[in-house]
C-alpha positions in Angstrom: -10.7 0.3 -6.0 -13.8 1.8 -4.6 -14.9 0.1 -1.4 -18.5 1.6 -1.3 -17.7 3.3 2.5 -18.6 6.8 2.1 -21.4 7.8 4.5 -20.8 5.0 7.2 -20.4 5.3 10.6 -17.6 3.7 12.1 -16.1 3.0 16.1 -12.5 2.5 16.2 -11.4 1.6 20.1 -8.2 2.7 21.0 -7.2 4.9 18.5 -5.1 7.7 19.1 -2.0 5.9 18.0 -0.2 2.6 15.9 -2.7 0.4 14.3 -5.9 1.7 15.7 -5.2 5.1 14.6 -3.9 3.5 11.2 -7.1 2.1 10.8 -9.0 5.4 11.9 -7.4 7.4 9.2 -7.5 4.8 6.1 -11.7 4.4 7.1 -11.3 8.5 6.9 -9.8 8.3 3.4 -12.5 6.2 2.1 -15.1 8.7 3.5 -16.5 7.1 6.8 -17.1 9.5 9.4 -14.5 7.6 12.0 -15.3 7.8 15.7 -12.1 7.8 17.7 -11.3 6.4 21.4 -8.6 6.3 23.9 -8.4 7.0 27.9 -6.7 10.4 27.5 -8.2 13.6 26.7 -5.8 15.5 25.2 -4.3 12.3 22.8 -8.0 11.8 21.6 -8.3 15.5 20.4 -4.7 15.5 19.0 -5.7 12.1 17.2 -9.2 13.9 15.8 -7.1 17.0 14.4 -4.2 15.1 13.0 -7.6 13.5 10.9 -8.9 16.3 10.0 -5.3 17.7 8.5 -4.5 14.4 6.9 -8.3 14.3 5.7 -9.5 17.7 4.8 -13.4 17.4 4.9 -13.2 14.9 6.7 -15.2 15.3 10.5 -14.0 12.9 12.5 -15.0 12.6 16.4 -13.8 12.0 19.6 -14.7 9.7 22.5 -12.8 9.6 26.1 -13.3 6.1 27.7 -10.9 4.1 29.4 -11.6 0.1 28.7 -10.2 -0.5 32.2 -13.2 1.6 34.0 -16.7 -0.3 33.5 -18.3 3.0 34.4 -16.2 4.7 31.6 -17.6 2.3 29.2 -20.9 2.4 30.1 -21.4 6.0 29.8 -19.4 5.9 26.2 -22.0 3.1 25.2 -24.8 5.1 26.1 -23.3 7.9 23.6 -22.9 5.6 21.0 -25.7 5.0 18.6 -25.8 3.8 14.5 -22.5 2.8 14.2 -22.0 0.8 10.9 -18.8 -0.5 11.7 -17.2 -1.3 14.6 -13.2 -2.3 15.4 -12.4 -3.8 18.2 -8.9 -3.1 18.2 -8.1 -1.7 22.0 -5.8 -4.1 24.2 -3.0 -4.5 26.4 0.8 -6.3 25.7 3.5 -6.9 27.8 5.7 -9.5 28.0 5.5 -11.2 31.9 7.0 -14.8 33.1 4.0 -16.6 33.6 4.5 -17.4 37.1 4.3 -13.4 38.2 1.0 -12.4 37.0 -1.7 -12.6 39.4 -5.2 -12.1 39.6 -5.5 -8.7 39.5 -3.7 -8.5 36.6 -5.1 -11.4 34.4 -8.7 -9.8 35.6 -7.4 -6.3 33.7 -6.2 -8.1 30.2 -9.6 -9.8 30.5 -11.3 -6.7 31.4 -9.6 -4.6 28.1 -8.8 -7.5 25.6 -11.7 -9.4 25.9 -15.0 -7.3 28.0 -14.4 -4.8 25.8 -15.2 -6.5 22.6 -18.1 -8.1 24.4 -19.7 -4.9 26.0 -19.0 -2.9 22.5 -20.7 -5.2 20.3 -23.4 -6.4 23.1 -24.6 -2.5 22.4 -23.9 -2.0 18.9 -24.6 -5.6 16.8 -28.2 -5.5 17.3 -28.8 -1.9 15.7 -26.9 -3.4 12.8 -29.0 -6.3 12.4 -31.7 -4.4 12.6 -30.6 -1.6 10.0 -29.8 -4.5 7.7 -26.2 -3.7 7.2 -22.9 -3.7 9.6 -19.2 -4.9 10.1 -17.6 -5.8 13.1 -13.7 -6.3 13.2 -11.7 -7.5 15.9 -8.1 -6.9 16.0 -6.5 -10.3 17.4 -3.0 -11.3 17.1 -1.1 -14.7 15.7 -0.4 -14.6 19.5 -3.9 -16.1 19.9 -3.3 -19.1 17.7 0.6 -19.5 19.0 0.7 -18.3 22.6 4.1 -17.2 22.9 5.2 -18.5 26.5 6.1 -14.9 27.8 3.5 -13.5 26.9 0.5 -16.1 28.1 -2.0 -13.9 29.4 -2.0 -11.2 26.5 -2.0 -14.8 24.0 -4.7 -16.3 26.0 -7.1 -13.0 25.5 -6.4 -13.1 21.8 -7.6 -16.6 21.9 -10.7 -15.5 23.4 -11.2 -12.5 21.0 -10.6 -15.0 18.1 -13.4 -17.8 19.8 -16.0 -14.3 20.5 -15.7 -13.3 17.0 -16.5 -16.8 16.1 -19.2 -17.0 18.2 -21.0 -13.6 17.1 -20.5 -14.3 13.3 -23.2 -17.2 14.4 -25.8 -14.7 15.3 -25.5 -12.7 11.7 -26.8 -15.7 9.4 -28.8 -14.6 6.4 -27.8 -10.9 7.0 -25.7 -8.5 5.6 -23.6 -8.1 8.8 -20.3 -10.0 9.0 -17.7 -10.5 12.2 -14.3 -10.9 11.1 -10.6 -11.0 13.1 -7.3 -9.9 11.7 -4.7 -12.1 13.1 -1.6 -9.2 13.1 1.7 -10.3 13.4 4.7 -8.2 15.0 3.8 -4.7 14.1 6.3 -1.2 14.2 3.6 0.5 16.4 4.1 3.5 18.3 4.4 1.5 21.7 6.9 -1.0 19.7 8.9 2.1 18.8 9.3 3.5 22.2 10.9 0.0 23.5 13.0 -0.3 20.6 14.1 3.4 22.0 14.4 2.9 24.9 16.6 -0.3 24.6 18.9 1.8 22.0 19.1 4.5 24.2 20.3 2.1 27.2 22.5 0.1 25.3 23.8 3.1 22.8 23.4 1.8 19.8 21.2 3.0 16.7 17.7 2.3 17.1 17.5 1.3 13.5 20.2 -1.8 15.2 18.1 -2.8 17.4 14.8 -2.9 16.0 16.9 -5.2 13.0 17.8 -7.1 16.2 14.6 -8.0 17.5 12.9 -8.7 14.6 15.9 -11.1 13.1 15.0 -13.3 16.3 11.8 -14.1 15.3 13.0 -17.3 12.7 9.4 -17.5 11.5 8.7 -14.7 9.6 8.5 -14.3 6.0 8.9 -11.0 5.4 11.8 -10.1 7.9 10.9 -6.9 9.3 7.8 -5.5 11.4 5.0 -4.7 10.2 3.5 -1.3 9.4 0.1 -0.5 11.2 -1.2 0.6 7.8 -0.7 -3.1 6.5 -3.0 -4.3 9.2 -5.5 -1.4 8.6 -5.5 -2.1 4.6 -7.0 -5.3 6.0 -9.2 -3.9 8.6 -10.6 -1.2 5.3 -11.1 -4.1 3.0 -13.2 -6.3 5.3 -15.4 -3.1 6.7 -16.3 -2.6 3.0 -19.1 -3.9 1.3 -16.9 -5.9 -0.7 -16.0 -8.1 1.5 -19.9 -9.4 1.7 -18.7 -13.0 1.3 -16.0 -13.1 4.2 -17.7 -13.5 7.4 -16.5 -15.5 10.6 -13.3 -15.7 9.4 -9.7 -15.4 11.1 -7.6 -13.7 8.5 -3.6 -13.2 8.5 -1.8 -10.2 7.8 1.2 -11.7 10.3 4.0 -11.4 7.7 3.8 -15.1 7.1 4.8 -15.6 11.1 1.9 -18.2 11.0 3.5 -20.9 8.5 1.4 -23.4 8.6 -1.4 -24.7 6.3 -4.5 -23.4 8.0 
């Protein structure tokens, strides 16, 4: 299928690894010039030359900014201009009891999961309405929709991506800009990965074991294995395309089928 993407401009945050790069190199493989993101310099030029190998022909860039740091994002806003597409994908994850997290660190999954959706398309949705074309994709999280009770904070923020996208799709009526949120579901990142190898390292079993483990606790899920972050960015691809001109404010599922319900 030809999703009509060569030529755009696109802003993936936090995309050096797992689904954000996923999403990075399958907007590369339809011919979008892809900008990527993350808080390390190094990672962000390894990410833009693994691209360039995977893509040849392809000129992806590169922009440092750490989602954490206002200042950070405010100079990368100030770099960023014409972006056709923009992915909010960048975020935090941990599981924490509820009653340890304080302040300070509610106020940083707020400030990543949540400001930086806000600041990114504050800067970049009005140049698309004004162009007369854009996309912006938020990467949420069935999380958002069942807040797991270890994980409150991180679920809470996915709720608040999923109510912002809402709210922005509101201001795009009778264009040719949509807002849209994938709603992942337990995904075989590259931070999932490292747990899963650093419990099989601990506990000297095969990491293959434990990952089986993990995932065969979670009763809810149809498929019975994690994801891969290029099923969320086939997703992500589709709905930046101008083939998806009819989807707009939508939550949409690729969660495996963990989200079993009707709606």
């Amino acid at each position: 299928m030809e999703l009509q993407l060569h030529g755009k401009r696109a802003f993936v945050s936090g995309s050096t690894q797992g689904i954000g790069y996923a999403i990075a190199s399958a907007l590369t493989a339809e011919g979008v010039d892809v900008i990527v993101n993350g808080r390390d310099a190094a990672r962000v030029e390894t990410a833009v030359e693994r691209l360039r190998r995977e893509h040849p022909g392809s000129e992806p860039e590169g922009r440092v900014a750490d989602f954490g740091e206002p200042e950070q994002v405010a100079r990368l806003l100030d770099g960023l201009a014409d972006v056709d597409i923009l992915v909010n994908n960048v975020g935090l994850f941990g599981l924490a009891p509820f009653a340890s997290i304080d302040d300070d660190e509610w106020a940083r999954y707020l400030e990543v999961n949540v400001m930086s959706g806000v600041r990114l398309s504050r800067r970049l949705l009005d140049g698309m309405l004004e162009r007369g074309w854009g996309r912006i994709v938020f990467i949420g999280s069935e999380s958002g929709v069942n807040v797991p009770a270890d994980m409150v904070h991180y679920g809470v923020t996915k709720a608040a991506m999923l109510a912002l996208g809402n709210g922005l799709a509101k201001l795009t009526r009778g264009t040719d800009v949509t807002v849209n949120t994938v709603l992942g579901g337990p995904t075989y990142s590259d931070g999932v990965a490292a747990t899963v190898g650093a419990i099989a390292d601990a506990q000297a079993l095969p990491a293959d074991a434990v990952k089986q483990a993990i995932i065969g606790q979670n009763r809810t899920t149809l498929l019975e294995r994690f994801l891969a972050p290029a099923e969320i960015a086939n997703l992500v691809t589709y709905l930046a395309s101008p083939l998806a001109s009819a989807t707009n404010g939508a939550a949409l599922r690729a969660d495996g089928g963990v989200l079993t319900g009707m709606l």
